[in-house]
C-alpha positions as CSV (number, residue, x, y, z in Angstrom):
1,X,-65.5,-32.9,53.8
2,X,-62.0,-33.8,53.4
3,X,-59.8,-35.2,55.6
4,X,-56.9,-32.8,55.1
5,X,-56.8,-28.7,54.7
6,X,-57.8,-27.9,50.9
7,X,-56.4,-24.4,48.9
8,X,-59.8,-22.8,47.9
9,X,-59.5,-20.8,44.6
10,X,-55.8,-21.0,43.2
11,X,-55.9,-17.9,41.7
12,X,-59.3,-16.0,41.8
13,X,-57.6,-12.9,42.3
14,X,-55.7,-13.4,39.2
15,X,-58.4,-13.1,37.0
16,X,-58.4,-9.1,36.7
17,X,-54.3,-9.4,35.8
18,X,-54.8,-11.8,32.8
19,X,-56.9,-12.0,29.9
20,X,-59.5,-15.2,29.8
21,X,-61.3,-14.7,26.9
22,X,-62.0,-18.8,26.6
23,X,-64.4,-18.1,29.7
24,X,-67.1,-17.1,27.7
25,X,-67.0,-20.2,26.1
26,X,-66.5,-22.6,29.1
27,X,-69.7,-24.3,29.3
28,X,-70.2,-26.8,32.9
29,X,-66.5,-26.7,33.5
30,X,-65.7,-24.4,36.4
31,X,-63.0,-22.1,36.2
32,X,-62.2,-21.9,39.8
33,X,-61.9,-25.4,42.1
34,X,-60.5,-26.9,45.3
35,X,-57.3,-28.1,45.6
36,X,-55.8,-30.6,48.4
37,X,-52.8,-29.1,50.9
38,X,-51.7,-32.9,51.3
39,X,-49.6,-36.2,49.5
40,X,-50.8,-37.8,46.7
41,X,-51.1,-40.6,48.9
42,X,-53.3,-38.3,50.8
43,X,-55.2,-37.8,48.4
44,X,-55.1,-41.4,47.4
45,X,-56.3,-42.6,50.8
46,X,-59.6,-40.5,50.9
47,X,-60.3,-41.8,47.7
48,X,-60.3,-45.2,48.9
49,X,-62.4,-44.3,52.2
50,X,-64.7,-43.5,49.7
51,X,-64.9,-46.3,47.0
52,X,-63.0,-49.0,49.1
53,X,-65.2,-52.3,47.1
54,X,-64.2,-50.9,43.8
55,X,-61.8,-52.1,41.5
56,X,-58.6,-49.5,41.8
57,X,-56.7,-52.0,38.9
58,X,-56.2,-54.7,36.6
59,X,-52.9,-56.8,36.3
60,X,-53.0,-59.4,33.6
61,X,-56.1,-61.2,35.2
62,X,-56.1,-60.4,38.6
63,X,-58.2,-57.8,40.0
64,X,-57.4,-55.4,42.8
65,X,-59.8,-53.1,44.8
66,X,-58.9,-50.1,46.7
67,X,-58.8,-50.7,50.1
68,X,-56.6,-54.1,48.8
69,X,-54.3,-51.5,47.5
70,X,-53.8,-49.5,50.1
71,X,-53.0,-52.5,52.1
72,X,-49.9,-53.0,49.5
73,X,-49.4,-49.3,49.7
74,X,-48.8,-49.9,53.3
75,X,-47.1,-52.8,53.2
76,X,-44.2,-51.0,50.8
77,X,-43.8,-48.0,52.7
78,X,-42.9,-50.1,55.7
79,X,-40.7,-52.2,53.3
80,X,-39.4,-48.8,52.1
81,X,-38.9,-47.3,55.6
82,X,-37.3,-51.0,56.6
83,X,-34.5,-50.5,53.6
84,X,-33.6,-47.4,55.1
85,X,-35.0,-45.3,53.3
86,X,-36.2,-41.3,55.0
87,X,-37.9,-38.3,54.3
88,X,-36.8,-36.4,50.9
89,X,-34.9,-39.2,50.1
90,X,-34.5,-40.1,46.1
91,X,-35.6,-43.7,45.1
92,X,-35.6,-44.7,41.5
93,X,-38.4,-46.3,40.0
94,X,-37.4,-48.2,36.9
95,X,-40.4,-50.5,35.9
96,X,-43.3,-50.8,33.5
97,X,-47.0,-50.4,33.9
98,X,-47.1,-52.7,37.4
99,X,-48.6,-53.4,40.4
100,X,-45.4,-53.0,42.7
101,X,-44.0,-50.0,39.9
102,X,-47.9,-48.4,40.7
103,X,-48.0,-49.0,44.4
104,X,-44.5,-48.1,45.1
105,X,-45.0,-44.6,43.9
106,X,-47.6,-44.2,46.7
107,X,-45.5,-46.4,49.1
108,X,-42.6,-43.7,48.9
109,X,-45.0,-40.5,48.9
110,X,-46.2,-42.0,51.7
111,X,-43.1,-42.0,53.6
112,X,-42.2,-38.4,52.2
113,X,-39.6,-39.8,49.8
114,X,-39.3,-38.8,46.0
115,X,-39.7,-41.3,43.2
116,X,-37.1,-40.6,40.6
117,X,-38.7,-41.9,37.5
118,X,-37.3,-43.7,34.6
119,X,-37.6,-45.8,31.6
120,X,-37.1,-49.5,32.5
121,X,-35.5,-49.9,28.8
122,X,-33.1,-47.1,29.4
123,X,-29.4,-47.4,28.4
124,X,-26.8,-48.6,30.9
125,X,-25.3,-44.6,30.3
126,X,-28.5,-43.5,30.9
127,X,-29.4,-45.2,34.1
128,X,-25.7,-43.7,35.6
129,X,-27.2,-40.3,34.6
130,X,-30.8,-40.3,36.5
131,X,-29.2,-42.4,39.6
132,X,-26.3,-39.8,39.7
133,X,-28.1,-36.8,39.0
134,X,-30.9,-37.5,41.3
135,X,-28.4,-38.9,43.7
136,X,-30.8,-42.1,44.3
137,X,-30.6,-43.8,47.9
138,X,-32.1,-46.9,46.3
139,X,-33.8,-48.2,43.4
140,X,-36.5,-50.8,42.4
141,X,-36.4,-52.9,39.0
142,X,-37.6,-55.9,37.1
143,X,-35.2,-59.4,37.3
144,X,-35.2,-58.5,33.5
145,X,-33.3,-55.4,33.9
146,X,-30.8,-56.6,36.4
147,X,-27.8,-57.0,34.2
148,X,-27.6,-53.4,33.2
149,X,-27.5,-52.3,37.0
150,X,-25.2,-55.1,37.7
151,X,-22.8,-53.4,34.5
152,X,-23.0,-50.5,36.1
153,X,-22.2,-51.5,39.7
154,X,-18.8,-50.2,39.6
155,X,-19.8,-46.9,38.0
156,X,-22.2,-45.4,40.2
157,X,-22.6,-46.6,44.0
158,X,-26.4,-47.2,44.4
159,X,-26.5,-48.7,48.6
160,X,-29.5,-50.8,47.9
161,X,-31.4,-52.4,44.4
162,X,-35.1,-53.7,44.8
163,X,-35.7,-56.5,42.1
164,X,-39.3,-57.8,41.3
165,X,-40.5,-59.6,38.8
166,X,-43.7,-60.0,37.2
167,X,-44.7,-63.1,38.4
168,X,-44.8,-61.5,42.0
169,X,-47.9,-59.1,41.2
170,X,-49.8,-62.6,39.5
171,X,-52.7,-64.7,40.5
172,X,-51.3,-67.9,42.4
173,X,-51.9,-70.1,39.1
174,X,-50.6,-67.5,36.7
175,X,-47.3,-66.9,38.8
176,X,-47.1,-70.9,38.0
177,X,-47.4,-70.9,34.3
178,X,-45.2,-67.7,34.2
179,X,-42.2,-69.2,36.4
180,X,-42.3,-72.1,33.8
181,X,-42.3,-70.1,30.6
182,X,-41.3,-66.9,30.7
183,X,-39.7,-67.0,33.7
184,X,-37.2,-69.2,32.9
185,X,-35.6,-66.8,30.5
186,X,-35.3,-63.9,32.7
187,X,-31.6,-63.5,34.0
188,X,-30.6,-65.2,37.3
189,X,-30.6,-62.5,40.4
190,X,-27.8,-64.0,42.6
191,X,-29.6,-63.7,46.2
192,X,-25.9,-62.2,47.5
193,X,-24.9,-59.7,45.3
194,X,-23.6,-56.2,47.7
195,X,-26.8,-54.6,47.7
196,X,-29.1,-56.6,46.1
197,X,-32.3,-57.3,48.1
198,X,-34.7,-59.6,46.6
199,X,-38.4,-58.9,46.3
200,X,-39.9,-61.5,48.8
201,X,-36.9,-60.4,51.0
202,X,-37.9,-56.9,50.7
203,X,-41.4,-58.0,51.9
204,X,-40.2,-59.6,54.6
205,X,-38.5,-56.7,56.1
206,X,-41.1,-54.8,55.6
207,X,-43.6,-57.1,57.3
208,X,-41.1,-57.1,60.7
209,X,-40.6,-53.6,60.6
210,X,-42.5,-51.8,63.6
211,X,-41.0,-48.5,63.6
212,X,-43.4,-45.3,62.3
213,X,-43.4,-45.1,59.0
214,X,-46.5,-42.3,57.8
215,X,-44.6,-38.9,57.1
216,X,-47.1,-35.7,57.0
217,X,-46.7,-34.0,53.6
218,X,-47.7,-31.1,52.2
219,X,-49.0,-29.9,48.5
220,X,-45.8,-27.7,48.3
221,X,-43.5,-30.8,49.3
222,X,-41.5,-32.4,46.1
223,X,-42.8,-35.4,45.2
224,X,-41.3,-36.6,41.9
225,X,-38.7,-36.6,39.3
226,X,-39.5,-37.0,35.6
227,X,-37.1,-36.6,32.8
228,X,-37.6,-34.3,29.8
229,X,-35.4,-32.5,27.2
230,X,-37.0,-29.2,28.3
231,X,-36.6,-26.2,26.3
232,X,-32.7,-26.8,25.4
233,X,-33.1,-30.5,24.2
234,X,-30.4,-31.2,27.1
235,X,-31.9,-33.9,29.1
236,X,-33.0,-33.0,32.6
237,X,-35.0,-33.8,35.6
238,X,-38.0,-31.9,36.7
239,X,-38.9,-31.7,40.3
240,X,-42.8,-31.8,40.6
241,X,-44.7,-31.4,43.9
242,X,-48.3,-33.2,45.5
243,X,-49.8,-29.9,44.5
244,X,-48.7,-30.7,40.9
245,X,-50.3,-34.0,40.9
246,X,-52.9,-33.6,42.8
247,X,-53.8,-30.3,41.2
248,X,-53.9,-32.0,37.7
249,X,-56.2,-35.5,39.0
250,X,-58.7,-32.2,39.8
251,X,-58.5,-30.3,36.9
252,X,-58.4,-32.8,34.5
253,X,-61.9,-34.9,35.9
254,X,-63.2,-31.2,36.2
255,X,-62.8,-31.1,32.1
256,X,-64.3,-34.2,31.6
257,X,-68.0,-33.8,32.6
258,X,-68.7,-37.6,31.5
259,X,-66.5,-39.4,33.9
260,X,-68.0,-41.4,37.1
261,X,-66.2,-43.4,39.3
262,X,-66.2,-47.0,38.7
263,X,-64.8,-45.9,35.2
264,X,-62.1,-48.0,33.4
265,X,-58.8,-46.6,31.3
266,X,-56.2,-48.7,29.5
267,X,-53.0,-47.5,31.1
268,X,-50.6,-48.0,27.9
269,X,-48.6,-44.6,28.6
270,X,-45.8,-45.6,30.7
271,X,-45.7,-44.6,34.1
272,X,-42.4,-42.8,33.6
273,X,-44.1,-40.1,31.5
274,X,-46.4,-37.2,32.8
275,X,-49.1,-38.4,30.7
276,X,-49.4,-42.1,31.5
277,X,-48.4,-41.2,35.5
278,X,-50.4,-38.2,35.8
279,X,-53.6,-38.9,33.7
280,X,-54.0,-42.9,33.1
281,X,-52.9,-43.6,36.6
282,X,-53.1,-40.5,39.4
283,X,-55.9,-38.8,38.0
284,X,-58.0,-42.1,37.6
285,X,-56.7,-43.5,40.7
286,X,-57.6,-40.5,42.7
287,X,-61.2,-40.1,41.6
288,X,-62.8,-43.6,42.0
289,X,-61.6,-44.6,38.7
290,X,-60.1,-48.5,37.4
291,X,-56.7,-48.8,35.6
292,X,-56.4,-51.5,33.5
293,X,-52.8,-51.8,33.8
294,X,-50.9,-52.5,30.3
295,X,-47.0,-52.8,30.5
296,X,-46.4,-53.3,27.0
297,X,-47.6,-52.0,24.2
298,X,-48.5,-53.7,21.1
299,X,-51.0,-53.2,18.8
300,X,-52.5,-56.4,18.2
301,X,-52.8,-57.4,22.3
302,X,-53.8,-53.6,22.7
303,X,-56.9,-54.5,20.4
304,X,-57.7,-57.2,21.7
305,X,-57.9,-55.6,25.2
306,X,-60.0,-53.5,24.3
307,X,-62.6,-55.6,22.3
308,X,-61.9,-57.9,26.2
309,X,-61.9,-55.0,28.5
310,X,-64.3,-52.1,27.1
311,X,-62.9,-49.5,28.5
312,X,-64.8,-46.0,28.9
313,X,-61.8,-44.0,28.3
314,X,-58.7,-44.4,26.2
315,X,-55.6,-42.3,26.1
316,X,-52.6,-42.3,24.2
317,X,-50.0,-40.3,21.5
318,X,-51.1,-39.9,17.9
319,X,-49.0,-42.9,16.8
320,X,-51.1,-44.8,18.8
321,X,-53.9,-44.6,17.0
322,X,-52.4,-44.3,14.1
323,X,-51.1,-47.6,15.0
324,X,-54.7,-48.9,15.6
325,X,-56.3,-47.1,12.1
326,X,-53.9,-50.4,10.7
327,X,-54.9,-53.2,12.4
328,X,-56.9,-55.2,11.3
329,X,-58.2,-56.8,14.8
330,X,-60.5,-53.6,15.2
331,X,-62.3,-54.8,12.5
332,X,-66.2,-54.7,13.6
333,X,-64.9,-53.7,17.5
334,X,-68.3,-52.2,19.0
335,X,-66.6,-48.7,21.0
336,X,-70.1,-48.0,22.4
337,X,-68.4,-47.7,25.7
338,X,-66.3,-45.6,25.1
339,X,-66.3,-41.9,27.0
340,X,-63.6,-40.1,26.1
341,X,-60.6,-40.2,23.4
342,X,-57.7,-38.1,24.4
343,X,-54.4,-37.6,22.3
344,X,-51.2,-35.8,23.6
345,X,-47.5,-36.1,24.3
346,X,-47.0,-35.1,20.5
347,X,-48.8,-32.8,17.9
348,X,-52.0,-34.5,16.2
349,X,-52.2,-33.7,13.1
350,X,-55.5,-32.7,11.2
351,X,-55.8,-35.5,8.9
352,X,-55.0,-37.7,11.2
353,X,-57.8,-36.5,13.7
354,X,-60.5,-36.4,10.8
355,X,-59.5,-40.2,10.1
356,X,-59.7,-41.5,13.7
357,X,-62.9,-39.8,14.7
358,X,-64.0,-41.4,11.3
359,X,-63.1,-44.5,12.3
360,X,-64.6,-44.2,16.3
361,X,-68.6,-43.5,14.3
362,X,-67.7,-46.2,12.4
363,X,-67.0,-48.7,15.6
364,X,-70.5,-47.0,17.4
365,X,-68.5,-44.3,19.4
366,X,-70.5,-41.5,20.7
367,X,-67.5,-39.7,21.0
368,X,-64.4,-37.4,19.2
369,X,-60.4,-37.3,19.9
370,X,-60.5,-34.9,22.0
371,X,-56.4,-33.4,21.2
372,X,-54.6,-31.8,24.6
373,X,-51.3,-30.2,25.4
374,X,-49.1,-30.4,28.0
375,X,-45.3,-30.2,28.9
376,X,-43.9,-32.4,32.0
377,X,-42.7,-29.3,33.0
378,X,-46.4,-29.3,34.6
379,X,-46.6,-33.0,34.6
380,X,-48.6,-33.2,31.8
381,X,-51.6,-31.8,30.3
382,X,-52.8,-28.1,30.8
383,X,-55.1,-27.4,27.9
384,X,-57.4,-29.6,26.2
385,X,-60.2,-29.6,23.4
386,X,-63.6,-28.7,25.5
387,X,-66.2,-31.6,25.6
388,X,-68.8,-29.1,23.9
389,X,-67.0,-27.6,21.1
390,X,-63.7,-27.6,18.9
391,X,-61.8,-25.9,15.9
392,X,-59.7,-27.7,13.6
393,X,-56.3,-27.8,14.8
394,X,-56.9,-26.2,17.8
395,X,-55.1,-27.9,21.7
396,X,-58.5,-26.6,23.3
397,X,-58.8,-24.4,26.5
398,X,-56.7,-24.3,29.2
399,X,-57.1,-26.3,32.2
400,X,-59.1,-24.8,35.1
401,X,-56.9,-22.2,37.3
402,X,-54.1,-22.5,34.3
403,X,-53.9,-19.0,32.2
404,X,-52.4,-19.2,29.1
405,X,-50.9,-16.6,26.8
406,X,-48.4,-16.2,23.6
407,X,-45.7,-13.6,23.6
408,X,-43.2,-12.5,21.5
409,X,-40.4,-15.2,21.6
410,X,-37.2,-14.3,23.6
411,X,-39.3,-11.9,25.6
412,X,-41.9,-11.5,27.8
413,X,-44.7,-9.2,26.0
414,X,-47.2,-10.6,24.8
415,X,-48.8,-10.2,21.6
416,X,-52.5,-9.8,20.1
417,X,-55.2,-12.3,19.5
418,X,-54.3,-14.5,16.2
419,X,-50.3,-13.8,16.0
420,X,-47.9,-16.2,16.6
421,X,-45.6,-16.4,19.1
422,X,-44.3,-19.0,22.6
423,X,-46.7,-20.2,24.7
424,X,-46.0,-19.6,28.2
425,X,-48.5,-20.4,31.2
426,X,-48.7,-20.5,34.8
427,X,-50.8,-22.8,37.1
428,X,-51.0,-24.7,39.9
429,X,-49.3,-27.9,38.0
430,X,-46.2,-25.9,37.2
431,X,-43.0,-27.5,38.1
432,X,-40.6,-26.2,41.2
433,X,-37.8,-26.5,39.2
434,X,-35.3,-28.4,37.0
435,X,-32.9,-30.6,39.3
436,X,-29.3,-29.3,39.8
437,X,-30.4,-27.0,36.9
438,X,-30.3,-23.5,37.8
439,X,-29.8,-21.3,35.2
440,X,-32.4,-23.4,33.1
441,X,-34.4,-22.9,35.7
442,X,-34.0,-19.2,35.3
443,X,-35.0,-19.6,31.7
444,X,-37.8,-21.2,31.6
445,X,-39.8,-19.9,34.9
446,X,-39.5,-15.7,34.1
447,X,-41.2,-13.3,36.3
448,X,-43.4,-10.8,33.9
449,X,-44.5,-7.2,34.4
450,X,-47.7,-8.8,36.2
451,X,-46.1,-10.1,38.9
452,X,-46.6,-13.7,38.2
453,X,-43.9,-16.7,37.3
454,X,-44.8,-18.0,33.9
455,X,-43.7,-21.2,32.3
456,X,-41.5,-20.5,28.7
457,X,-42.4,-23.4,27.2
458,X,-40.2,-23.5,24.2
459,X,-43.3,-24.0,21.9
460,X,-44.6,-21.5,19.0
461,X,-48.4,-20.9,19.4
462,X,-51.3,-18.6,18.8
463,X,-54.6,-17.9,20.7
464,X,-57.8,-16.7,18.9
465,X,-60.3,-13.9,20.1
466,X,-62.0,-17.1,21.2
467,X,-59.4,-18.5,23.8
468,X,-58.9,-21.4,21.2
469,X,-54.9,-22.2,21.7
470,X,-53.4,-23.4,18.6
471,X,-50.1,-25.3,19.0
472,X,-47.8,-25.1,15.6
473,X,-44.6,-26.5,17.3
474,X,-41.0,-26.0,18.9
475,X,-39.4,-23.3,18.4
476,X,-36.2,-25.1,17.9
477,X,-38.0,-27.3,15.3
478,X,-38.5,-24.5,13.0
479,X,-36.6,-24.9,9.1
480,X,-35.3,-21.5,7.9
481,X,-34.8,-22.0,4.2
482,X,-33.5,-19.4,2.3
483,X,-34.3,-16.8,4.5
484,X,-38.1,-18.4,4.9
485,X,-39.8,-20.0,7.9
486,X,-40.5,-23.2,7.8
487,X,-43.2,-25.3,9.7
488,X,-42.8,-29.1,9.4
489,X,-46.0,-29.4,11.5
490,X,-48.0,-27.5,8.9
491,X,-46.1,-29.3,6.0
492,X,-47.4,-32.8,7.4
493,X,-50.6,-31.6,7.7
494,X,-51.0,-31.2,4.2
495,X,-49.2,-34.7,2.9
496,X,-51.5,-36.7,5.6
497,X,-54.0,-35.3,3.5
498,X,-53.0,-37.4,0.8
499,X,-55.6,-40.4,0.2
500,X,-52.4,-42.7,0.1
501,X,-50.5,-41.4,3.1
502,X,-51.0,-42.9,6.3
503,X,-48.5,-40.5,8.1
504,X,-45.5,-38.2,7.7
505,X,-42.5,-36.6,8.9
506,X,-40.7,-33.5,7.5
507,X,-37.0,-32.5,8.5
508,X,-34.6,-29.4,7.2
509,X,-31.4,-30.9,5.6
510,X,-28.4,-28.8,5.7
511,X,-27.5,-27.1,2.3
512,X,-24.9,-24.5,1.3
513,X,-27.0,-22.4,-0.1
514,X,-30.8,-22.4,1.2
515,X,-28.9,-23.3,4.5
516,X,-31.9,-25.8,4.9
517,X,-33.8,-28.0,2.4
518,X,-36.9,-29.6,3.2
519,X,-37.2,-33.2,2.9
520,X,-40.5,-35.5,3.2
521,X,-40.1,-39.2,4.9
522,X,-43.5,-41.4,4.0
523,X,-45.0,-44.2,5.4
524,X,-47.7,-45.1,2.9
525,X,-50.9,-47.1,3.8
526,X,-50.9,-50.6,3.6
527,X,-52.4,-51.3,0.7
528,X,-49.9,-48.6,-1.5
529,X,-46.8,-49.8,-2.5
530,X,-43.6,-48.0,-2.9
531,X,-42.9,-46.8,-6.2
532,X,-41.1,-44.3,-8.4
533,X,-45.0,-43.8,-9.8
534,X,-46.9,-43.2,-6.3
535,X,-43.4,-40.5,-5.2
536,X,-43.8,-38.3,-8.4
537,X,-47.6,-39.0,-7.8
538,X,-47.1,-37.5,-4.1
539,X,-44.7,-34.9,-5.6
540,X,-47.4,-33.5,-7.9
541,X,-49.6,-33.3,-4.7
542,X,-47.0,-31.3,-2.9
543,X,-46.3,-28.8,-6.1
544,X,-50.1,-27.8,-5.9
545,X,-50.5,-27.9,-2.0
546,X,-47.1,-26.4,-0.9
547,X,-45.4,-23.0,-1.6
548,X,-42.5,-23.6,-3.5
549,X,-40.0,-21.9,-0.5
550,X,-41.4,-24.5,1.3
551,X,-41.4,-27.6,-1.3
552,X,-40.4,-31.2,-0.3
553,X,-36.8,-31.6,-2.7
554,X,-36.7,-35.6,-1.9
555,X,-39.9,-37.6,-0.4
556,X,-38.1,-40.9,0.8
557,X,-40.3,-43.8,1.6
558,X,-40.2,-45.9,5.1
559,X,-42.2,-48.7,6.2
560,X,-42.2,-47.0,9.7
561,X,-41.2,-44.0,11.3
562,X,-38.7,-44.1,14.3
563,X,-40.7,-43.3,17.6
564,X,-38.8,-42.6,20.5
565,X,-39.9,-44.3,23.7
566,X,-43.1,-42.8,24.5
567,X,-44.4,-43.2,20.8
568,X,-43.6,-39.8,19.4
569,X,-42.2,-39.8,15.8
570,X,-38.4,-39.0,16.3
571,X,-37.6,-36.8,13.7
572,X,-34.2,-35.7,15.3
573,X,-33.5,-39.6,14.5
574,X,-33.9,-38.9,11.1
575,X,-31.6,-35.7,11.3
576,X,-29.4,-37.8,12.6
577,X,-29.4,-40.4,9.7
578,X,-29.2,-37.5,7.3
579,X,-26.0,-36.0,8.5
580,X,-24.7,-39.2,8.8
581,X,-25.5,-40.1,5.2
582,X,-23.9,-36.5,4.1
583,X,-20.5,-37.4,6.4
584,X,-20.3,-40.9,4.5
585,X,-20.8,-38.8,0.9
586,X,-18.1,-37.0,1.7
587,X,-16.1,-39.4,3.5
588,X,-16.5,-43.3,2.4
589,X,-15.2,-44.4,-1.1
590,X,-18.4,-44.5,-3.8
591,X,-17.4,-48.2,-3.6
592,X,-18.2,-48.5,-0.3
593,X,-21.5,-48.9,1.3
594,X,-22.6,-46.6,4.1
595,X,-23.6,-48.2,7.2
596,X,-27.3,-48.8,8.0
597,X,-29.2,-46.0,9.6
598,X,-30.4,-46.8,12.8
599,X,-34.5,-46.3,14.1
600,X,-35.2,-46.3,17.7
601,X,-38.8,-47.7,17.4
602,X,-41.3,-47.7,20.1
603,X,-40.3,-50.2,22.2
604,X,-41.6,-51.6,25.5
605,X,-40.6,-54.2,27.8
606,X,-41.3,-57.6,27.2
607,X,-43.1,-58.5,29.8
C-alpha cells in the first residue's frame, strides 16, 4: 500500500466523451492506473523503502544504491534549506548528467522548491533569461561554467551560486587522478566572491543545519521549469507539477511490459530535457530501476559503454543512433541484453528506423525501435509504438489515461479517422502553464465543446480507424510552394531511402515567385564521397520519387548536419545560413567572400 493518498482512475469517466478506438488494440497495457497525490520525492522515497540494496546509479565508476541516495537527497535539502532557500522558491539547476545535478532535483522537491532547469552550455544571454524569467533565488553549477555567471554578475542579481565540480561526486582515488588532470584546467572559483558558496562549504552548512527541512507536497504542487520553444518558436518556460512527473514514471513502466526493477538505462539525454529527466532518470529512478549516468555524449565512449555496461534499455533522439549506425566500435557488440529501444525528442524517419532495427538483429537484439512522441509541454512522452505491434511511420498509441485526437488546425473540431490535421491531447502529464506567459497559455490549453482542456500542440497529425497516431510535423515547418503544401518530413523519408544517404534535411528557400523552393542538405555515408556524379545521381532519384511541385532545386552536400543541443537536426540553422547567403548575394561585392555559415553541433559538456 502506499505511503501517501493515490488518484484512482484519472479519467474513467472520460471514456464515454472521447473516442479510444486504440483500445481495441491495447493488448496487457491497462488503460486506466493509479496515480500518487504526493512529491516526486515522495514518490522517490517509497521506491527506495522498497529496493533500498539496489543500485539507484552509476557515476563514472562508482556505484550508488538507493537508500545511499536518499541519504544525499537528505543531506542537500538541508544544505538547500541552510542557503535559505523556502517553499515555492525557484533554484536553477545548470549541470550535466550528475550525481549532485540528479540528487539536487530531489533535494529541492523535497523542500517544496522548484528546479528551474537549464542547459549547462547555455549562452551568458541565455542564462540572464531563465534566471530572470524564473526569478531564481539561487542556482547550482559546475567550476567549469563559473565564468559565464561571474560575466553576468552585474546583469542579473542571483543572492547565492552553488559551484560543484565533478571530482566531488568521484571515488576517493578518482577525485585524485581528476584534481591532477582535468582539474587543473577548470577555472579558479575564488572562495570570496559576493555570493559564491563553494560545494564543500555548502555541505557543511547543510550538515550544521537543524532546523525542519521536509515540506508536504502535493501532485497538483509545481515542481519544475523546463524550457521549450512551444508552439510560437518564442522561447519559454513550462511549469510542470509532481502529478506530471509522477504520472508519466507510471504510465510509461505501464507501456513497457518487459521492464523489472534492477534494470539498467544509459542516461545520455540531458537532464534539462523532458525526455532524459522524465524517462532516463524519474521514471527509472522511481520504479526500482539503475541509471547509468552519462554527462557527455560521444559516440565512441557511448559505444564503448555500452559493450562495458549492457544496459537493458537504451533511449535517445534519432541522431543518436544514427550516430551509432557509423561507428565502427559497435562492430560485433552482442545487444542480447537489451529490452527496449526508444527514439523521440525529434521525428524518426522510416529509413532510418528500417536500418537501426536492421542493425539491433544484426548485434543479437530481440528487440525493435520502438519511435514515441511527446512535447515538454507534458514533460515528455505521451504516445509510443505498442510492445505488440506497429505501422510504418506510425508514434504508436497514446499513453494510458492520455486521449489523443486531430482537429482542424486553428480550431477546435475535430476531424475523421485518416485526415490530417493538429494533434491536441489531454492527460494527466499536461503542463499548468507557461511561466509569465498568459496569453500563450490561452493558446495552447483551449477548452472544447466536451468540457475538457486540451493541449494545441502545434504539430500536424493523423489518427487511423486503428488509434495508430501518425506524426507528419510542425505546423510552422510546413513549405508552401507555389500554392502547394509541402512536407519536409515526408521529402526526407524518401532521400534516406537512397542506398547512399545516411540522413537528410529539407528546408523552403525564399523565392519571388514559388514564394518557397525546396532545397535538399546531404550527409552521405561514409564510404560515398561528394561528387558532382553521386548529386545528379541523387537528383535522378528525386525526379522519379518526388512530385515535381515538391522537387529538390539544389541538393548541397555536408559532412554533418547542425544539431541543436539535445541532438535534433536544426534545420532553422540552415534557414538561417540561407538567408544569410541571399543577404551577402545581394549585398557583398562578387569579389568578396561571404563569411562562413555557422553549425551549432551537438555539443555536451566536457566533463
Amino acid at each position: 500500500m502506499s505511503s501517501f493518498q493515490c488518484h484512482y482512475a484519472y479519467a474513467a469517466n472520460l471514456d464515454d466523451k472521447v473516442k479510444t478506438p486504440w483500445l481495441a488494440n491495447y493488448g496487457k497495457v491497462p488503460f486506466h492506473i493509479q496515480y500518487p497525490d504526493g512529491s516526486m520525492a515522495d514518490l522517490l522515497q517509497e521506491t527506495a523503502e522498497k529496493y533500498g540494496d539496489y543500485i539507484a546509479y552509476d557515476f563514472m565508476g562508482r556505484s550508488v544504491t538507493y537508500r545511499r541516495f536518499m541519504e544525499e537527497i537528505d543531506r542537500l535539502a538541508r544544505a538547500y534549506a541552510a542557503l535559505g532557500v523556502k517553499e515555492n522558491d525557484k533554484v536553477t539547476i545548470c549541470m550535466p548528467n550528475s550525481p549532485q545535478g540528479v540528487a539536487s532535483f530531489y533535494a529541492l522537491n523535497r523542500i517544496g522548491a522548484i528546479a528551474n532547469m537549464i542547459h549547462p552550455l547555455s549562452s551568458e544571454g541565455e542564462i540572464i533569461f531563465y534566471l530572470q524569467d524564473s526569478q531564481s533565488v539561487a542556482a547550482l553549477t559546475l567550476d567549469q561554467f563559473y565564468p559565464k555567471f561571474a560575466a553576468i554578475a552585474q546583469q542579473v542579481k542571483l543572492p547565492k551560486l552553488v559551484v560543484a565540480s565533478v571530482g566531488d561526486a568521484l571515488s576517493p582515488l578518482k577525485k585524485v587522478g581528476y584534481r591532477l588532470t582535468v582539474g587543473r584546467k577548470m577555472p579558479a572559483v575564488p572562495e570570496n566572491a559576493e555570493g559564491v558558496v563553494l560545494w564543500r562549504d555548502f555541505l557543511a552548512a547543510g550538515d550544521a543545519y537543524t532546523g525542519s527541512y521536509r515540506v508536504e507536497r502535493k501532485g497538483d504542487d509545481p515542481a519544475v521549469i523546463l524550457y521549450s520553444g512551444g508552439t510560437s518558436g518564442a522561447t519559454k518556460g513550462i511549469l510542470l507539477t509532481n502529478m506530471n512527473f509522477n504520472a508519466l514514471s507510471r504510465q510509461t513502466i505501464a507501456m513497457d511490459t518487459n521492464f523489472q526493477p534492477g534494470d539498467k538505462i544509459l542516461a545520455v539525454m540531458p537532464m534539462f530535457h523532458g525526455f532524459g529527466l522524465g524517462i532516463s532518470i524519474h521514471t527509472f529512478l522511481t520504479n526500482g530501476g539503475r541509471c547509468i549516468l552519462v554527462p557527455r555524449f560521444n559516440a565512441q565512449t557511448y559505444a564503448g559503454m555500452i559493450k562495458k555496461q549492457r544496459p537493458n534499455y537504451i533511449a535517445g533522439v534519432p541522431t543518436l543512433y544514427e550516430a551509432l549506425l557509423r561507428n565502427e566500435e559497435m562492430n560485433g557488440v552482442d545487444l542480447s541484453c537489451l529490452k527496449g529501444v526508444f527514439s523521440g525528442g525529434d521525428s524518426l524517419s522510416i529509413e532510418l528506423k528500417k536500418k537501426f532495427d536492421a542493425f539491433l538483429a544484426e548485434h543479437n537484439a530481440s528487440v525493435k525501435v520502438r519511435e514515441g512522441y511527446g512535447t515538454t509541454e507534458c514533460v515528455t512522452a505521451s504516445c509510443l509504438t505498442p510492445y505488440h505491434m506497429s505501422r510504418d511511420g506510425s508514434i504508436g498509441f497514446p499513453y494510458p489515461d492520455t486521449y489523443y485526437k486531430i482537429v482542424k488546425p486553428g480550431s477546435t473540431e475535430e476531424v475523421p479517422y485518416g485526415e490530417e490535421g493538429e494533434i491536441c491531447l489531454t492527460g494527466p502529464s499536461m503542463m499548468r502553464e507557461y511561466v509569465n506567459q498568459p496569453q500563450e497559455t490561452a493558446d495552447t490549453l483551449k477548452k472544447h465543446a466536451d468540457g475538457l482542456v486540451w493541449l494545441h500542440t502545434g504539430d500536424l497529425g493523423v489518427m487511423d480507424e486503428q488509434g495508430f497516431i501518425y506524426f507528419r510535423q510542425r505546423i510552422k515547418r510546413m513549405i508552401v510552394s507555389s500554392g502547394y503544401s509541402i512536407y519536409p518530413s515526408h521529402l526526407e523519408n524518401i532521400i534516406d531511402a537512397h542506398p547512399k544517404v545516411q540522413m537528410s534535411c529539407v528546408i523552403g528557400v525564399p523565392d519571388p515567385l514559388k514564394i518557397q523552393k525546396v532545397k535538399a542538405f546531404v550527409m552521405l555515408k561514409p564510404e560515398y564521397a561528394a561528387t558532382a556524379e553521386v548529386k545528379e545521381e541523387l537528383m535522378d532519384y528525386c525526379r522519379r520519387n518526388i512530385a515535381k511541385y515538391s522537387l529538390p532545386y539544389d541538393i548541397e552536400f555536408r559532412e554533418e548536419l547542425p544539431k541543436t543541443l539535445v541532438g535534433k537536426v536544426a534545420y532553422r540553422i540552415l534557414e538561417e545560413e540561407e538567408a544569410a547567403k541571399r543577404a551577402a548575394q545581394t549585398e557583398t561585392p562578387a569579389d568578396m567572400p561571404a563569411e562562413e555559415p555557422r553549425e551549432e553541433l551537438l555539443e555536451q559538456p566536457a566533463i
